[in-house]
C-alpha positions as CSV (number, residue, x, y, z in Angstrom):
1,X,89.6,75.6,58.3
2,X,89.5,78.5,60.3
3,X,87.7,80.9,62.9
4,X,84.2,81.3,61.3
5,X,83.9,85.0,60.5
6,X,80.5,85.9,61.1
7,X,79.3,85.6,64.7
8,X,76.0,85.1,65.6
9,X,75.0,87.2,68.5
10,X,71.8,88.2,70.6
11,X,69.5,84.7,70.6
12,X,70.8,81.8,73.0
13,X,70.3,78.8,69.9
14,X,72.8,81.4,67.8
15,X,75.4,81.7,70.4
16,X,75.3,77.7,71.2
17,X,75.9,77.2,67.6
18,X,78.3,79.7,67.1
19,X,80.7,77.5,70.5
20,X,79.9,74.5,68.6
21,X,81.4,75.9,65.4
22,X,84.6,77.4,67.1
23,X,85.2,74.0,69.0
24,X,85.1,72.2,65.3
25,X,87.0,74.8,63.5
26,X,89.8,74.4,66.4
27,X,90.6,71.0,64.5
28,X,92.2,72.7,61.2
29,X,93.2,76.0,62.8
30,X,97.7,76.0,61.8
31,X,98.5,77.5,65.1
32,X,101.8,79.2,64.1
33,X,102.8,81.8,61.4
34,X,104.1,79.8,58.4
35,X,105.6,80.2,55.0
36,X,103.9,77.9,52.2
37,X,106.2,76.4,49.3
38,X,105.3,74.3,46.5
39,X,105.9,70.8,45.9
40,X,108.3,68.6,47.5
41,X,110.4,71.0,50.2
42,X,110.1,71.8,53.9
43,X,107.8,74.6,55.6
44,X,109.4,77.2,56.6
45,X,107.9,77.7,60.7
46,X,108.4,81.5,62.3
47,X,106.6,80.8,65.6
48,X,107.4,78.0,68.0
49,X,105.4,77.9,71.1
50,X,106.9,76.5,74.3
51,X,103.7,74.5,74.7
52,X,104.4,72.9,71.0
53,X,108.3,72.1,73.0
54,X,106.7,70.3,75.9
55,X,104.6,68.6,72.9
56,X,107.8,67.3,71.2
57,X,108.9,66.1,74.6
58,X,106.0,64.0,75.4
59,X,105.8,62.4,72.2
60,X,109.8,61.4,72.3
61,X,108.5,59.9,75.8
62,X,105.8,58.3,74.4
63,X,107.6,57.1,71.0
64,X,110.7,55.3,73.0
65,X,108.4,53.7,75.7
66,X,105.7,52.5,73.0
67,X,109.1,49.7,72.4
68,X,108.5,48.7,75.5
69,X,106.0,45.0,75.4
70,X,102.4,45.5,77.0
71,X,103.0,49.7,76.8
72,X,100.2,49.7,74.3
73,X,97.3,48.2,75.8
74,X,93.4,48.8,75.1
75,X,92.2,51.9,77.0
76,X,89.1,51.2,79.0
77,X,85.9,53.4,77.9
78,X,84.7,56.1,80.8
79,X,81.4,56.2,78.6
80,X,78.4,54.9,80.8
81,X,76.4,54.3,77.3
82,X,74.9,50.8,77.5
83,X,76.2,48.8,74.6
84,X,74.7,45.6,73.2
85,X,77.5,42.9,72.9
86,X,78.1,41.2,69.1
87,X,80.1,38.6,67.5
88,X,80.7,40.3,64.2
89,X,83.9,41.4,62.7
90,X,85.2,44.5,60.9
91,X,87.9,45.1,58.7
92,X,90.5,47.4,59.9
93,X,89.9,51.2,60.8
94,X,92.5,54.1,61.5
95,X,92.0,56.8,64.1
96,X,93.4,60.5,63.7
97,X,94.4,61.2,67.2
98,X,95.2,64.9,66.9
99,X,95.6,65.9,70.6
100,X,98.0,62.9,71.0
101,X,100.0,63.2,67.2
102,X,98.9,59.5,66.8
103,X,97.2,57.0,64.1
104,X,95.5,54.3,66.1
105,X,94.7,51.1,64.5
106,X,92.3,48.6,65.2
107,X,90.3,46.1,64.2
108,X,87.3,43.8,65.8
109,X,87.6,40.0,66.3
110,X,84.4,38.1,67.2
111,X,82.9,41.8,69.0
112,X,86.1,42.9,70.6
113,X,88.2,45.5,69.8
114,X,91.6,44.5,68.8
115,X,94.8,47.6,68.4
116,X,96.8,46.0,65.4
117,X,100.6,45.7,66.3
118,X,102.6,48.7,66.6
119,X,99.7,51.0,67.1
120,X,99.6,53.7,67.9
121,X,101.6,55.2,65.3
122,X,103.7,58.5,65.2
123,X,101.6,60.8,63.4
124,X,105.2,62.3,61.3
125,X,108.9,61.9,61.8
126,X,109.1,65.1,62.6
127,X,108.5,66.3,66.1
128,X,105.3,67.6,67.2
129,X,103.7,67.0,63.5
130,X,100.0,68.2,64.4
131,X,97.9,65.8,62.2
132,X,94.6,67.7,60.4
133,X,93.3,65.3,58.3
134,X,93.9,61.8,57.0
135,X,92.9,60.0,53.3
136,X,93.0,56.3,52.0
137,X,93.9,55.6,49.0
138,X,91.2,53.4,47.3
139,X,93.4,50.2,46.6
140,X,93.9,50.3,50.4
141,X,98.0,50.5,49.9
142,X,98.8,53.9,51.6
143,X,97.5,56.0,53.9
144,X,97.9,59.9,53.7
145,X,98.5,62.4,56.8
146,X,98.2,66.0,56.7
147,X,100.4,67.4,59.3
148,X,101.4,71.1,60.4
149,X,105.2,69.8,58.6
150,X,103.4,68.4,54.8
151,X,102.0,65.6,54.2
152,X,103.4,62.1,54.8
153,X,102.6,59.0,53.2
154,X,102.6,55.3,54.9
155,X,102.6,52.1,52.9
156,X,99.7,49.7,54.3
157,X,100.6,45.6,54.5
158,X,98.2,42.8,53.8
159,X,97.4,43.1,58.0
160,X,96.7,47.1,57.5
161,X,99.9,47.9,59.4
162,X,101.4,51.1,59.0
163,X,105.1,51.6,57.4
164,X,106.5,55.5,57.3
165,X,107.2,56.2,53.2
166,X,109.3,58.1,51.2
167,X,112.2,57.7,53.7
168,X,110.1,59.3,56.4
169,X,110.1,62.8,54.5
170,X,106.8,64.4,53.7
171,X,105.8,64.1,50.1
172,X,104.5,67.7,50.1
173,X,105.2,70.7,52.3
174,X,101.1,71.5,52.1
175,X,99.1,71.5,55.4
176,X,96.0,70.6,54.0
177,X,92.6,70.7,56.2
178,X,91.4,68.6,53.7
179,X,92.1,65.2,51.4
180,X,91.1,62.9,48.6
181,X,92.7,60.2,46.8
182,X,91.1,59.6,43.0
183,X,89.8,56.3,42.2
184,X,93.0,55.2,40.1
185,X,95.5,56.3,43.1
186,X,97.3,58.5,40.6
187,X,96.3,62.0,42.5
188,X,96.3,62.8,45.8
189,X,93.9,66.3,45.5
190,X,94.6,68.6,49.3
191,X,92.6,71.9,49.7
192,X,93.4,74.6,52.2
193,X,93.8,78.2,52.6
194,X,96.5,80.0,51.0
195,X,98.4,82.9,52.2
196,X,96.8,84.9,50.2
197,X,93.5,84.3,51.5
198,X,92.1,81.9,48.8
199,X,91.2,78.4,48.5
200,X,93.4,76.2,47.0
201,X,93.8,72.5,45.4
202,X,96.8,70.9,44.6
203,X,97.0,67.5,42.5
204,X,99.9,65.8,44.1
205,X,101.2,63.3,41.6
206,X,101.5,59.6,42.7
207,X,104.0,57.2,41.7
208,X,103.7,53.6,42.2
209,X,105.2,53.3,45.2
210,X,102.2,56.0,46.5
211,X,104.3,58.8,46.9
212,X,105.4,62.4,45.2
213,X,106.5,61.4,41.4
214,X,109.4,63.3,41.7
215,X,109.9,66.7,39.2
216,X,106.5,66.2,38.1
217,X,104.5,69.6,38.0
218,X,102.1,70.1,40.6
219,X,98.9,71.2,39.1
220,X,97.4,74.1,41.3
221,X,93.9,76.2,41.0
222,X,92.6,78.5,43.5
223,X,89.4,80.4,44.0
224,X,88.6,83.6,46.1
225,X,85.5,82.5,47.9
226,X,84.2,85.1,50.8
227,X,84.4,83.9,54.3
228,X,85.8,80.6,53.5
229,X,87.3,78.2,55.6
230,X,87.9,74.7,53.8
231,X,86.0,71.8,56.6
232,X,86.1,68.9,53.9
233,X,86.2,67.2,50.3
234,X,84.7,64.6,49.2
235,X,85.4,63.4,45.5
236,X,82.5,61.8,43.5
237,X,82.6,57.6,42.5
238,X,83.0,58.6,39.5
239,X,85.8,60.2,40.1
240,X,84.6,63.3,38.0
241,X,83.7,66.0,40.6
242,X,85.5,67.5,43.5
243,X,83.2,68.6,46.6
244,X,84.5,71.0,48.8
245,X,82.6,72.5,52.0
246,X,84.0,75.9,53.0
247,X,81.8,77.6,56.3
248,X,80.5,80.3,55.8
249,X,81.5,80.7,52.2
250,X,79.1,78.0,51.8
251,X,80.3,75.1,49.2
252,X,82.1,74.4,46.0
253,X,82.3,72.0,42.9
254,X,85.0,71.6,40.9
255,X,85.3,69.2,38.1
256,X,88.1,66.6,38.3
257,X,89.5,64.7,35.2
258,X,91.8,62.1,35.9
259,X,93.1,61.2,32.9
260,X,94.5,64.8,31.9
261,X,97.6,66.3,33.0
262,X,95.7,69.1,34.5
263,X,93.3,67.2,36.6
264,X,91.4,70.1,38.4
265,X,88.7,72.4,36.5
266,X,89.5,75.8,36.0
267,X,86.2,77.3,37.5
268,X,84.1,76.2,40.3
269,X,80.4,75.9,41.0
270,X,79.4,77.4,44.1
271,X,76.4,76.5,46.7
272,X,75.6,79.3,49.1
273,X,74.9,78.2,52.5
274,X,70.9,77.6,52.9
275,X,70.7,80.1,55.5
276,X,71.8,83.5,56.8
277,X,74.2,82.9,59.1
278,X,74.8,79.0,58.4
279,X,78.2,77.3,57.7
280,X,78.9,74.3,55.4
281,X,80.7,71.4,57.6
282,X,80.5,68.3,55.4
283,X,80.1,66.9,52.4
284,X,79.2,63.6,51.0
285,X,78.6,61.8,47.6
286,X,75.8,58.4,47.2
287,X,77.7,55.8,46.6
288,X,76.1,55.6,42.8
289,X,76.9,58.7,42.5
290,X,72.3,59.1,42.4
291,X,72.8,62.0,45.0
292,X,75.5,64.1,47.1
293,X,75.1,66.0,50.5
294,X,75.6,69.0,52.1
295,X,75.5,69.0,55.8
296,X,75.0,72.9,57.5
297,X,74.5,74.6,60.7
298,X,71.0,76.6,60.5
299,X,70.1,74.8,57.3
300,X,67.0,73.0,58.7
301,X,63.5,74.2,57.3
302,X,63.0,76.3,60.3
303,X,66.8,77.4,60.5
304,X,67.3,76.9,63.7
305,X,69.5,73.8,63.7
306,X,71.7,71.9,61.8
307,X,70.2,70.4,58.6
308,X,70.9,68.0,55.4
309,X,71.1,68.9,52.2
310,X,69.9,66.4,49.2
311,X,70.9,67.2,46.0
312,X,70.6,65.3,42.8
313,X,73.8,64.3,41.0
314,X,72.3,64.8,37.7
315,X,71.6,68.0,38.1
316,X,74.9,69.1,38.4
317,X,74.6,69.7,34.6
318,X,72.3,72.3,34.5
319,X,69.9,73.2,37.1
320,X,70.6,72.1,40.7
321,X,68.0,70.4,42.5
322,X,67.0,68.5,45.7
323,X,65.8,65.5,46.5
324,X,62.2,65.5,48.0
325,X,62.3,66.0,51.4
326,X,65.6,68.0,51.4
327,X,66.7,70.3,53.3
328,X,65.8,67.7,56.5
329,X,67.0,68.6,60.2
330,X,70.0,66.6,60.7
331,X,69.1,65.9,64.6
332,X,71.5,68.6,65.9
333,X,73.3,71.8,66.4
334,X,76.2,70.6,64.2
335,X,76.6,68.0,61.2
336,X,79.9,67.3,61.3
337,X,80.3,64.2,59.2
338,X,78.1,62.2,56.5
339,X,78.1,58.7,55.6
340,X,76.2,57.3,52.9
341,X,75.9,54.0,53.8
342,X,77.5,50.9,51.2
343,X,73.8,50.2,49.4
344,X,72.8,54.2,49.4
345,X,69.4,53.1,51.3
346,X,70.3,55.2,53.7
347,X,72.6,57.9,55.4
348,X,74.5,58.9,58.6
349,X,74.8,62.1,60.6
350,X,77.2,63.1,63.0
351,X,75.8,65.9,64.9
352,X,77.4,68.0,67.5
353,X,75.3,69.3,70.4
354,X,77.9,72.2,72.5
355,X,81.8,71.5,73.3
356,X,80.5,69.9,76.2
357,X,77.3,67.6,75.5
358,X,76.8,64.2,74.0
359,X,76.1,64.3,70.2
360,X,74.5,62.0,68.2
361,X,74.6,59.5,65.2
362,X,71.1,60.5,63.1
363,X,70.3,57.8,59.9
364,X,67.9,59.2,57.2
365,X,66.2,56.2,54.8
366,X,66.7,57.2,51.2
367,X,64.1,55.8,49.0
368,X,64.2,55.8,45.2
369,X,60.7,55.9,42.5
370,X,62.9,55.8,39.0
371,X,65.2,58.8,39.1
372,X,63.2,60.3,41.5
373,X,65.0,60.1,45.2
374,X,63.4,61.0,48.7
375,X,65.3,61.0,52.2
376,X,62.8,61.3,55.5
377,X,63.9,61.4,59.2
378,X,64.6,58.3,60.8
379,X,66.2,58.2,64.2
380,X,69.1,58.8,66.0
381,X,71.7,57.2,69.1
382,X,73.9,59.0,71.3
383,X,77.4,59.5,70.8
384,X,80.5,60.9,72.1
385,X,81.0,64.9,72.6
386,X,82.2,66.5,69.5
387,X,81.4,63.4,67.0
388,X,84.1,64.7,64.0
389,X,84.4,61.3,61.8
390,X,82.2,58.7,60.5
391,X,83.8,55.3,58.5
392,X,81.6,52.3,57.8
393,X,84.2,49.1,57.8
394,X,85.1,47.0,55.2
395,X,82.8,44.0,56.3
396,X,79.9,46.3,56.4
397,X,79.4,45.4,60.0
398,X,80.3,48.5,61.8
399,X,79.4,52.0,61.8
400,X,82.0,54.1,63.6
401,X,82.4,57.0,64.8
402,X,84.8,59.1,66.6
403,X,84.2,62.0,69.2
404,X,87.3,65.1,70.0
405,X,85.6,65.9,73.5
406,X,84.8,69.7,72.5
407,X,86.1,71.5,75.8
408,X,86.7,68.4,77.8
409,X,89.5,66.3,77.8
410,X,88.2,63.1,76.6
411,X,85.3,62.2,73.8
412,X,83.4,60.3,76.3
413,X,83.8,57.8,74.5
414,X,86.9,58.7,72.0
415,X,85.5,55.7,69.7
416,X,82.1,54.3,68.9
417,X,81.5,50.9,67.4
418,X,77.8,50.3,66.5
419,X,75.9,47.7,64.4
420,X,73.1,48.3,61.7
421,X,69.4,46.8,61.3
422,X,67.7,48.3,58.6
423,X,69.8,51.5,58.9
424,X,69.2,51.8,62.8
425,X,72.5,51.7,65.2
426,X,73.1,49.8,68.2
427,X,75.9,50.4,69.9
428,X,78.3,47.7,70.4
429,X,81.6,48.6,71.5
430,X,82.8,51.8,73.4
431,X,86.5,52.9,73.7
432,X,89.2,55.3,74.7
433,X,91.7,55.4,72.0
434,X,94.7,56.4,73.8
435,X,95.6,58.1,77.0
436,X,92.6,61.1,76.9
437,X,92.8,63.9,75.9
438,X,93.8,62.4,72.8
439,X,91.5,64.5,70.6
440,X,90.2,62.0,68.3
441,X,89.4,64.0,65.0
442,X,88.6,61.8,62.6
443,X,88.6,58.0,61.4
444,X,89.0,55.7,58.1
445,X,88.6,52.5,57.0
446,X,90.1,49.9,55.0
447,X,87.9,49.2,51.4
């Protein structure tokens, strides 16, 4: 990700939009001068700021007391959102702390939420390892960090505790904004900008032990895109197409093959944003693979708010074309996230309103005549400021979603638990999830 290069200037809705944009794009900004090399290796840093050393020494702090019994404990929300108490259970779920340099795991037990043992977890060996984004693979045996020194991998037990692999070196020096593990756990696919101003994707082999298959060729494609900024991937159930949102430079497909040597397609199909002036945040593919999403600033109908994007996966083979209904306002200044939810009856929306205001969580019914798909407002429930990440839990219980706080120190609440009734939220649980600002950026789940 990076600064969005076209400011909007001269109406009050453009300028609020345009802070809202900046305060996401703050998330995958590399905030030093760095040298890129490929494969394994280390990155070569030029630029060390004395607020990244007071970093370092707060997490040492933090690393040796976190030893210490009952150092750990459950922060209390400061969210005055009512919740509705529940009984149900979710699998486990990992929080990208990116303020703090911490993964914090949880689970909930009988409608309480529960830190697994251990958590929070260093977010690198390395000091002052700046997490930007996180992946699963889908056999739910590693997790994946993205961190201003590579990419580390950590091996997942049967209780969904973390375990530093590889010997706690990364197993790529890429700083990648954005992640996806294929469906066979053989690639790990990263996407970021190069130094030479282009996007790039890198298929990181994966032995069976989930990391780097050592001396095996890195397969590489990149793609001059105007005004890009990568924001996120998503990779299709299939496992046959590569989604990537890029800002202003709108959106890109590229084709995926698993099977081949040379994984990533050679050319990519490009999606303008809907709008003058809009910027692609998110991406999202139905869970049978019937449509995929696009979520943009200024993409509603009027184009003067955020708005979702409906396309039909068929179409990707000839003529592109949306799903009736499509584009629908999203329900705010900025969709960050998308979740389709398990069944594909219907979708979430994490929607920023301002670094400094309560977003919301929007849900959208998709209903299905044959092959012919429509998606129509529903409602929406409030959330934390800055909702970034959306993860529906293993049990199907639980929507969550996590909130960065924009310009204030704490996401008001960090973490948001809620449970679902025909597609419509109630929240549940509310939560800190560490000593604010944490900077909660984004959140996964267990399959």
């Amino acid at each position: 990700m990076g600064v969005e290069q076209n400011p909007i200037e001269d109406k009050k809705r453009r300028n609020a939009l345009l802070c809202e944009q900046n305060c996401a794009n703050a998330f995958s900004c590399i905030p030093i001068e760095w040298r890129r090399m490929k494969g394994f290796g280390k990155t070569s840093l030029q630029a060390v700021t004395m607020k990244l050393a007071c970093a370092v020494f707060l997490l040492a702090a933090a690393l040796l007391l976190a030893g210490c019994s009952g150092f750990w404990n459950l922060p209390s929300s400061s969210s005055s959102t009512s919740t509705t108490p529940t009984t149900l259970s979710s699998g486990v779920f990992y929080v990208m702390n990116q303020t703090a340099m911490q993964i914090a795991a949880y689970s909930i037990v009988s409608g309480t939420l529960t830190p697994l043992s251990g958590s929070p977890y260093s977010s690198g060996v390395a000091p002052g390892a700046t997490p930007y984004s996180m992946a699963i693979a889908p056999g739910g045996g590693y997790l994946y960090l993205s961190t201003v020194s590579g990419i580390y991998a950590y091996s997942i037990t049967t209780n969904g505790f973390l375990s530093i692999a590889n010997g706690g070196s990364p197993i790529s020096s890429d700083i990648a904004n954005a992640m996806q593990v294929c469906p066979n756990g053989t690639w790990l696919i990263d996407a970021f900008i190069n130094t030479g101003g282009q996007v790039q994707l890198d298929a990181i082999p994966l032995n069976s032990s989930g990391t780097y298959l050592i001396g095996a060729n890195v397969p590489s494609v990149a793609f001059t895109i105007t005004n890009a900024s990568v924001k996120q991937m998503a990779l299709s159930p299939d496992g046959k197409n590569l989604f990537v949102a890029l800002g202003a430079g709108g959106t890109i497909i590229v084709p995926f093959t698993a099977s081949s040597s040379s994984p990533l397609g050679a050319t990519a199909r490009g999606i303008p944003v809907a709008n003058t002036g809009g910027s692609a945040l998110s991406v999202a593919v139905d869970p049978s693979d019937r449509l995929f999403y696009i979520g943009e600033t200024l993409a509603s109908s009027s184009a003067s708010s955020g708005g979702l994007r409906a396309f039909n996966y068929s179409s990707l083979s000839g003529t592109l074309t949306q799903a009736s209904g499509s584009p629908i306002a999203s329900g705010g200044l900025a969709p960050n996230d998308i979740l389709p939810e398990a069944s594909g009856n219907y979708v979430y929306v994490a929607n920023g309103q301002g670094t400094s205001g309560s977003g919301n969580v929007a849900w959208f019914p998709i209903s299905a005549s044959g092959t012919t798909y429509t998606i129509a407002a529903g409602s929406s429930v409030a959330t934390g400021i800055q909702p970034l990440g959306l993860a529906e839990d293993s049990n199907k219980n639980f929507v969550l979603a996590v909130s960065s706080g924009g310009s204030t120190s704490s996401g008001n609440p960090d973490l948001e638990a809620y449970t679902m009734s025909s597609g419509a939220l109630t929240a549940a649980i509310t939560s800190a999830t560490g000593t604010d600002p944490v900077g909660a950026a984004a959140i996964a789940a267990l399959p």
